[in-house]
C-alpha positions as CSV (number, residue, x, y, z in Angstrom):
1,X,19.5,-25.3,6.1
2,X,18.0,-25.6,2.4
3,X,21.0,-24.9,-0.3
4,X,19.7,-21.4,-1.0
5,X,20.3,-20.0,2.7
6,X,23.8,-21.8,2.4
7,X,24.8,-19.9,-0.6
8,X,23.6,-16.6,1.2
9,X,25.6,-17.4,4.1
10,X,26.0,-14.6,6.6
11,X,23.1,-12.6,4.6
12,X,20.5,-15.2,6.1
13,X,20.9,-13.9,9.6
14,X,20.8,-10.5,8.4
15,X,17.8,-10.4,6.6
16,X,16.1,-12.4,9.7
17,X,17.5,-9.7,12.0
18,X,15.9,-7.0,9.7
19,X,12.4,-8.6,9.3
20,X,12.1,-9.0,13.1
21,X,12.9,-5.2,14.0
22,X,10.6,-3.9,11.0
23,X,7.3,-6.7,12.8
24,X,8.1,-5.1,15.9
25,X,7.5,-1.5,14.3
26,X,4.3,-2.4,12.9
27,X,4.5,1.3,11.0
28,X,1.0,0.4,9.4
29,X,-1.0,0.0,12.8
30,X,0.7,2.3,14.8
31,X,0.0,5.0,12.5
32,X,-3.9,3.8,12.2
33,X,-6.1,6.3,14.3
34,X,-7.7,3.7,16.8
35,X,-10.4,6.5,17.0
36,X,-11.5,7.0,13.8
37,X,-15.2,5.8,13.9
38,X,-15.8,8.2,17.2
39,X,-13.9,11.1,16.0
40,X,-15.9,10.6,12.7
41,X,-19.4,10.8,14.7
42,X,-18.4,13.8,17.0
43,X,-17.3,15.6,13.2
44,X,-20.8,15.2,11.7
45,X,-22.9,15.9,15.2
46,X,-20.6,19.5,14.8
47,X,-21.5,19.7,11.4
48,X,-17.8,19.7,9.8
49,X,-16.8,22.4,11.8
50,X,-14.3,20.7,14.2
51,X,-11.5,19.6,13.5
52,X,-11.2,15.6,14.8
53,X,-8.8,15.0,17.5
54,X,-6.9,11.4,16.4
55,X,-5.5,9.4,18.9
56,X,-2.7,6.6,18.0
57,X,-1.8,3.6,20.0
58,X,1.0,4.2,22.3
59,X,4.4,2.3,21.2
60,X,4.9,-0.7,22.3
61,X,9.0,-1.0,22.2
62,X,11.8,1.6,23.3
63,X,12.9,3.4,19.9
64,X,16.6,3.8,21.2
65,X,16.6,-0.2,22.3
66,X,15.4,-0.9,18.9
67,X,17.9,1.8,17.1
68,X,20.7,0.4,18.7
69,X,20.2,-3.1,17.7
70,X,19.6,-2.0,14.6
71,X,23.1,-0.3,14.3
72,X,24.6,-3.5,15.9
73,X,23.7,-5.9,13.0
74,X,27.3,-6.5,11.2
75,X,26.3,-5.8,7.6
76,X,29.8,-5.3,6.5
77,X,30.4,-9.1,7.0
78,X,28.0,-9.9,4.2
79,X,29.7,-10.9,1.0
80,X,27.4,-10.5,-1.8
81,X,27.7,-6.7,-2.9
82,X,24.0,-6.5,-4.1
83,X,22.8,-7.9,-0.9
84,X,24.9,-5.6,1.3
85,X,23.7,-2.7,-0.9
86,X,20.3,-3.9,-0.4
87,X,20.5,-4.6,3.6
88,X,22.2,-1.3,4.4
89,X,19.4,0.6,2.2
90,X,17.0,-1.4,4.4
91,X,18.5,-0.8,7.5
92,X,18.5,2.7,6.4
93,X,14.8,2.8,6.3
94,X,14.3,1.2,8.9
95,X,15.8,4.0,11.2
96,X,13.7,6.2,8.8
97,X,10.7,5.1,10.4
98,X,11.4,4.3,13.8
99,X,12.3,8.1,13.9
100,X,9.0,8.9,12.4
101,X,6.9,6.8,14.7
102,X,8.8,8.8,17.1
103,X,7.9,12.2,16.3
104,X,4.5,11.5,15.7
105,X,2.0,14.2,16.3
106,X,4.8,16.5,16.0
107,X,6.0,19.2,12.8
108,X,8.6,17.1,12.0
109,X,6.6,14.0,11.4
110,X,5.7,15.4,7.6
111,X,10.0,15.3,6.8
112,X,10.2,12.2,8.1
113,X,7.1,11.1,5.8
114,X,8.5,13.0,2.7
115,X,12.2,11.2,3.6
116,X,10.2,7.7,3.0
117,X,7.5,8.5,0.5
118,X,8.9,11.2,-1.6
119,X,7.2,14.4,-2.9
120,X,4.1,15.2,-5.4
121,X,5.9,15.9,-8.6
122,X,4.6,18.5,-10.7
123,X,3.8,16.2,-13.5
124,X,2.1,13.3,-11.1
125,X,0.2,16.5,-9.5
126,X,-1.3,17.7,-12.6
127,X,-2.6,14.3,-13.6
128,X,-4.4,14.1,-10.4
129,X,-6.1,17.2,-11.6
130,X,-6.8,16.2,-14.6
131,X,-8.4,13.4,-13.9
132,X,-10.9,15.0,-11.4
133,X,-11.2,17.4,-14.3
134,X,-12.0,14.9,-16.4
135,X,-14.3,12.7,-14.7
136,X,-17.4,13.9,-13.6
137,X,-18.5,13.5,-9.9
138,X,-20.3,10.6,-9.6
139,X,-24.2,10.0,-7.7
140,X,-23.5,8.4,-5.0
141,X,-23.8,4.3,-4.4
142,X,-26.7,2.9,-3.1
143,X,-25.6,-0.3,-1.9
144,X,-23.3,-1.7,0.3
145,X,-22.2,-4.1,2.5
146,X,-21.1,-4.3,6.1
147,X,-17.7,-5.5,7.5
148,X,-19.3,-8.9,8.5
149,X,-20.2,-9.4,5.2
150,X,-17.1,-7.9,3.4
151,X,-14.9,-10.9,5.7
152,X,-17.2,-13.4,4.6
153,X,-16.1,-12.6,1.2
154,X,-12.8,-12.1,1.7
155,X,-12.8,-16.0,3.5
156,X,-14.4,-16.9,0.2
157,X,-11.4,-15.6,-1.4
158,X,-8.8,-16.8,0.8
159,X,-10.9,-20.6,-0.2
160,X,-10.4,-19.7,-3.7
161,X,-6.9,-19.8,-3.3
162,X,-6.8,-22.6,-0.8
163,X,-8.5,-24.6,-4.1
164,X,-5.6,-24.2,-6.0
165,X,-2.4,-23.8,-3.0
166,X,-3.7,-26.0,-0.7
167,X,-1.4,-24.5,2.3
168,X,-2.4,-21.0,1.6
169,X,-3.2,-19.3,4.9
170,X,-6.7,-17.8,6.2
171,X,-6.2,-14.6,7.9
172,X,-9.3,-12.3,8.3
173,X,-10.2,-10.2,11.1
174,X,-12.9,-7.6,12.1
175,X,-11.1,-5.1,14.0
176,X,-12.2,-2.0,15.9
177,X,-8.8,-0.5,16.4
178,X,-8.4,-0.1,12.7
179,X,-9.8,2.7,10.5
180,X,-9.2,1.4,7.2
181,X,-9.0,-1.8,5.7
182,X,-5.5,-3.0,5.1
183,X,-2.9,-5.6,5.1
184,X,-0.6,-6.2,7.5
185,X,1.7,-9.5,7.8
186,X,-0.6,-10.9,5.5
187,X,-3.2,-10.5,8.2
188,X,-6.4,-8.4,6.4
189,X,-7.5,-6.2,8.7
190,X,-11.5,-5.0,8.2
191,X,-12.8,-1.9,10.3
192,X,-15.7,-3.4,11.8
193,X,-17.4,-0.3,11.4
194,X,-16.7,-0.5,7.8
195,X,-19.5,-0.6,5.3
196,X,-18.1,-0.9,1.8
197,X,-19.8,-0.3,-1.8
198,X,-21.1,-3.2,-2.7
199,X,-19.3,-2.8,-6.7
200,X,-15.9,-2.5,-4.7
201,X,-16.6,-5.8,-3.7
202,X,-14.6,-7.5,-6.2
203,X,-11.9,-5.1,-7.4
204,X,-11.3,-4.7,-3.2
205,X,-10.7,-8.4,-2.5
206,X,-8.2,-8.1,-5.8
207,X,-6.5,-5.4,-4.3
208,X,-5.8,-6.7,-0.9
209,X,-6.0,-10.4,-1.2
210,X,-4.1,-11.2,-4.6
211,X,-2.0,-8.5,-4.5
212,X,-0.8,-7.4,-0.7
213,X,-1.3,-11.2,0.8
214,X,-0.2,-13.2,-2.4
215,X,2.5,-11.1,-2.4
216,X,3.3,-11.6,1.5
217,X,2.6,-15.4,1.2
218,X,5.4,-15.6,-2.0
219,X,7.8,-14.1,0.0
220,X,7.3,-16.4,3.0
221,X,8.6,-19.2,1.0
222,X,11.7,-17.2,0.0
223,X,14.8,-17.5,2.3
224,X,14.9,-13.8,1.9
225,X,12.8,-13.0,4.7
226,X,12.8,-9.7,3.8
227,X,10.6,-10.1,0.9
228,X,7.6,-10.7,3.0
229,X,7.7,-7.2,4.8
230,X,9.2,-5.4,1.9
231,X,12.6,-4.4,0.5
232,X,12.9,-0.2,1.1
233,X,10.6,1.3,-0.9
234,X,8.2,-1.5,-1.9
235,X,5.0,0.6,-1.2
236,X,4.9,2.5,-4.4
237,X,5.3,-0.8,-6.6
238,X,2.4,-3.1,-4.6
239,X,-0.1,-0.3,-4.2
240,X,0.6,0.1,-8.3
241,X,0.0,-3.3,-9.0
242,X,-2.8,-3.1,-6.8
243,X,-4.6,-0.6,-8.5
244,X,-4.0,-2.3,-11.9
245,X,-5.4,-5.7,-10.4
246,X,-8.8,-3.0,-9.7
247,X,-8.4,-2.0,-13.6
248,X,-7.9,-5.6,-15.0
249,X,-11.1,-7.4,-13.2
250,X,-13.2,-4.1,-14.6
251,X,-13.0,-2.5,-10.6
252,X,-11.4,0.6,-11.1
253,X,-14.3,2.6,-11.4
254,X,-15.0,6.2,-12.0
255,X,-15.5,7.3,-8.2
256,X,-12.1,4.9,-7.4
257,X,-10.3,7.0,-9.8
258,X,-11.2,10.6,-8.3
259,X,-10.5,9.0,-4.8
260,X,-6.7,8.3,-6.1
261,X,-6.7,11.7,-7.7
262,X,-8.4,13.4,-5.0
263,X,-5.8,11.9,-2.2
264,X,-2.7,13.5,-4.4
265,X,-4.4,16.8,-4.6
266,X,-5.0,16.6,-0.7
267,X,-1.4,16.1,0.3
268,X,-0.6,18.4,-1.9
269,X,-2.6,20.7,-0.1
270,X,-1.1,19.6,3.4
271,X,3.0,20.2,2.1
272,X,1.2,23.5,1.0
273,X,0.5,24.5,4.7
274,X,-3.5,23.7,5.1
275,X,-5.1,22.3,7.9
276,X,-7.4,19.2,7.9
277,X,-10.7,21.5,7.9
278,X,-9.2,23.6,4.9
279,X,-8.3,20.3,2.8
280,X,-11.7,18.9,3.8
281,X,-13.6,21.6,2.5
282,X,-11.6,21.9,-0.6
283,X,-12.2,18.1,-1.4
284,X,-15.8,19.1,-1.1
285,X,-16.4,22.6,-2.8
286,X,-13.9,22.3,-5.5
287,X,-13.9,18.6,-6.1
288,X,-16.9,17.5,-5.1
289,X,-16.0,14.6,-3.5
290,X,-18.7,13.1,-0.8
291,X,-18.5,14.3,2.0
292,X,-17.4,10.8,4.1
293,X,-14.7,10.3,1.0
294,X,-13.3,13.7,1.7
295,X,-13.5,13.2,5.5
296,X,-11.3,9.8,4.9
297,X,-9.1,11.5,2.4
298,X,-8.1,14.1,4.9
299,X,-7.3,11.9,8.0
300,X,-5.2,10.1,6.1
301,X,-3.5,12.7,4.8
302,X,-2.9,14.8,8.5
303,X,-2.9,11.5,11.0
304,X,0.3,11.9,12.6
305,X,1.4,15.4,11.6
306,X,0.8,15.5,8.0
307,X,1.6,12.3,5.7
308,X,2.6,11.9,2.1
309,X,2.0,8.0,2.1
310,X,-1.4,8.3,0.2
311,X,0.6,9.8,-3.3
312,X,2.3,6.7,-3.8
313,X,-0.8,5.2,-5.5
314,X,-1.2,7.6,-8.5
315,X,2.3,7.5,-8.9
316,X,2.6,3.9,-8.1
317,X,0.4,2.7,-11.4
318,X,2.2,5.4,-13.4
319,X,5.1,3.4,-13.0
320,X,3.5,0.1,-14.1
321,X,1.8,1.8,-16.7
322,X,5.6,2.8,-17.7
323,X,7.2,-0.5,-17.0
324,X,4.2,-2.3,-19.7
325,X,4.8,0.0,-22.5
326,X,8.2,-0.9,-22.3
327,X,7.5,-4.2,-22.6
328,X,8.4,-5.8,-19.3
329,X,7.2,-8.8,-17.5
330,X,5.1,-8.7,-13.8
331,X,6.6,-11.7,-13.1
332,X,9.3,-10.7,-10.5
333,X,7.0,-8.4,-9.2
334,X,5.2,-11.6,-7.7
335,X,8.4,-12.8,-5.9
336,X,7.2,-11.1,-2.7
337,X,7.6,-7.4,-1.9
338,X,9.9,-5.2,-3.6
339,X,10.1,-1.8,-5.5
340,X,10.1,-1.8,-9.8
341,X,13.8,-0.5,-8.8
342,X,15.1,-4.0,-7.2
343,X,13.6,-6.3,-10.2
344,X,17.4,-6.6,-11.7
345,X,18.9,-7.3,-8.2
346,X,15.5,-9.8,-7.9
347,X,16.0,-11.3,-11.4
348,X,19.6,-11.9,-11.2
349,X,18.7,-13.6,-7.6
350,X,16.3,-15.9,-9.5
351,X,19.2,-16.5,-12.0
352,X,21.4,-18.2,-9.4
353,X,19.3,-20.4,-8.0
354,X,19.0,-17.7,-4.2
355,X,15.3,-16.9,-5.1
356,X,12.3,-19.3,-6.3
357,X,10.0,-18.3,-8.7
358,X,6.4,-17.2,-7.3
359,X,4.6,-20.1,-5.4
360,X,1.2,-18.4,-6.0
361,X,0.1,-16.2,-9.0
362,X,-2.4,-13.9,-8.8
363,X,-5.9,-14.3,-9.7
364,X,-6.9,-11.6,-10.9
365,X,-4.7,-12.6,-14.4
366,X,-7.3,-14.8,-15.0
367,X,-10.2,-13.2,-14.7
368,X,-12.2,-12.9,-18.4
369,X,-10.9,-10.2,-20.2
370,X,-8.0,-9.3,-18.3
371,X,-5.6,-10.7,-20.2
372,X,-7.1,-8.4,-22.9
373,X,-6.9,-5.4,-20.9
374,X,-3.1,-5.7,-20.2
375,X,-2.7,-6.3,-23.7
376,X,-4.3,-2.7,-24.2
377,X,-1.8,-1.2,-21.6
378,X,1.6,-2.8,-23.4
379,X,0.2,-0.5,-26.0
380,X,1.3,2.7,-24.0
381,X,-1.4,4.3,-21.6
382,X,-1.2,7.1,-19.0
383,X,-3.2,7.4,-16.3
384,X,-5.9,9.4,-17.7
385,X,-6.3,6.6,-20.0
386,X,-7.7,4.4,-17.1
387,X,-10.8,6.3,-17.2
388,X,-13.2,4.1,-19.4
389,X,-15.0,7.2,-20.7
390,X,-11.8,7.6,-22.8
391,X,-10.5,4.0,-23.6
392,X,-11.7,0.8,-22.6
């Protein structure tokens, strides 16, 4: 036992305990359509006028086995009040989602979603309008690449790393039982149906590589186990940073931008009471968005009975835009995974000697002109500001 799991005593088993239910729910797969490439290809052959069935992968645990352990794990015994604060929140989520992966495909799915994710403020919904407002549609791209290639990028990345963190892991797969690319248990999952713009290349391989597995490979080699699957409420904070790591390398392009936008006006749209054929049209006719992007938008947005989850972007680099101006540090964010709201509880970890400062950094803070770009956003920038048409 190294010195820093002594001093957390009790918590160490805890947080083990936690990590191993939360793997076992796998919320991001088994709330992945595994039919999305079919369902897709039977949409265009009716010409958009269907609406998709989507079929999810059947559980592969007993929710009340899994509740009850969950309830059995002796929290109260931990000393350290921040860290029983922070494992009951956890545990609290925790039974958040194993109750939503329970009532998928049902009308209580989109509570259950909201309870997690939270709602579309008014002010984060009218910058999502004013951005697609504000940005012009764009032509669409004429090149791109498939998922074979994509993975051989992404192992060129995953090298990149290895260059500098020799015992950085590899993990890239082609999948067909995923619809979107994704990171999960610093694993990155790629469609292998996927064909991806070839100018998303780059900002992608930021966004899911040195953000979402730099992250998940930090917390590894913390004795808070938790910080590789996330402390509650992470999502907002790494898809945020993930989206600036996009605007840093010079990734976060115009059509990028209308996708976030787009995806807060379409579940929006879904809490409003539309169905997945009236949000896909809308993307279409009064957005303009291309007509694969809106079809990606909307599954997202109804796959299990209507999900919030895509919001959390937008509002995600709101947040870091918020946390720069006021002149605060990424570091602690690079710990592992946690939410803007645990960097005191993180920092004062780090203070005592429990935590270790990140193993890996990210490289997208050294890509040319990056540094210069962050620089720009201490300055104070919104959203809208993101859009190089306004400010570089």
């Amino acid at each position: 036992m190294t010195s820093s799991e002594r001093r957390l005593g009790t918590a160490v088993e805890i947080d083990e305990r936690l990590t191993t239910i939360e793997r076992r729910l796998d919320l991001l797969l088994n709330l992945t359509p595994v039919n999305a490439a079919e369902a897709w290809a039977d949409f265009e052959r009716g010409d958009f006028g269907a609406t998709p069935t989507l079929r999810l992968r059947p559980l592969e645990f007993e929710p009340d086995l899994l509740r009850r352990e969950l309830y059995d794990l002796e929290i109260e015994k931990v000393d350290d009040p921040a860290l029983h604060t922070l494992f009951r929140s956890k545990r609290d989520e925790i039974a958040r989602e194993l109750t939503l992966l329970e009532d998928r495909d049902t009308s209580r799915f989109v509570y259950g979603s909201l309870q997690l994710y939270g709602e579309v403020s008014p002010p984060l919904a009218a910058a999502a309008e004013e951005l697609l407002e504000l940005i012009p549609p764009q032509a669409p791209s004429s090149r791109s690449v498939t998922a074979g290639a994509f993975a051989q990028s992404a192992q060129e990345e995953f090298e990149r790393y290895q260059a500098k963190y020799p015992d950085f892991p590899m993990a890239v797969e082609v999948r067909a039982d995923v619809s979107e690319l994704m990171v999960s248990f610093g694993r990155l999952l790629i469609p292998e149906t996927a064909t991806i713009r070839a100018d998303r290349v780059e900002p992608l391989l930021h966004h899911e590589v040195g953000t979402h597995v730099v992250t998940y490979q930090n917390g590894a080699r913390q004795p808070l186990t938790l910080l590789t699957i996330g402390l509650p409420g992470y999502d907002e904070t790494q898809e945020g940073l993930a989206v600036l790591a996009e605007y840093l390398v010079g990734g976060l392009d115009p059509r990028r931008l209308r996708v976030l936008a787009a995806r807060v006006v379409a579940v929006g749209k879904m809490l409003e009471g539309a169905e997945f054929l009236d949000i896909f049209t809308s993307l279409r006719e009064e957005y303009r968005i291309p007509v694969k992007t809106a079809w990606s938008i909307a599954i997202r947005v109804v796959v299990g009975g209507g999900s919030v989850k895509d919001a959390i972007y937008l509002r995600g680099i709101t947040r870091i835009l918020e946390t720069l101006a006021e002149g605060n540090s990424l570091d602690v964010l690079f710990v592992g995974k946690l939410a803007l709201d645990h960097v005191s509880l993180i920092q004062d970890l780090l203070d005592r000697g429990v935590l270790e400062a990140p193993w890996v950094h990210p490289r997208w803070l050294e890509v040319p002109g990056a540094q210069e770009r962050l620089e720009g956003l201490r300055a104070g920038a919104s959203v809208t500001d993101l859009y190089e048409g306004i400010a570089s």
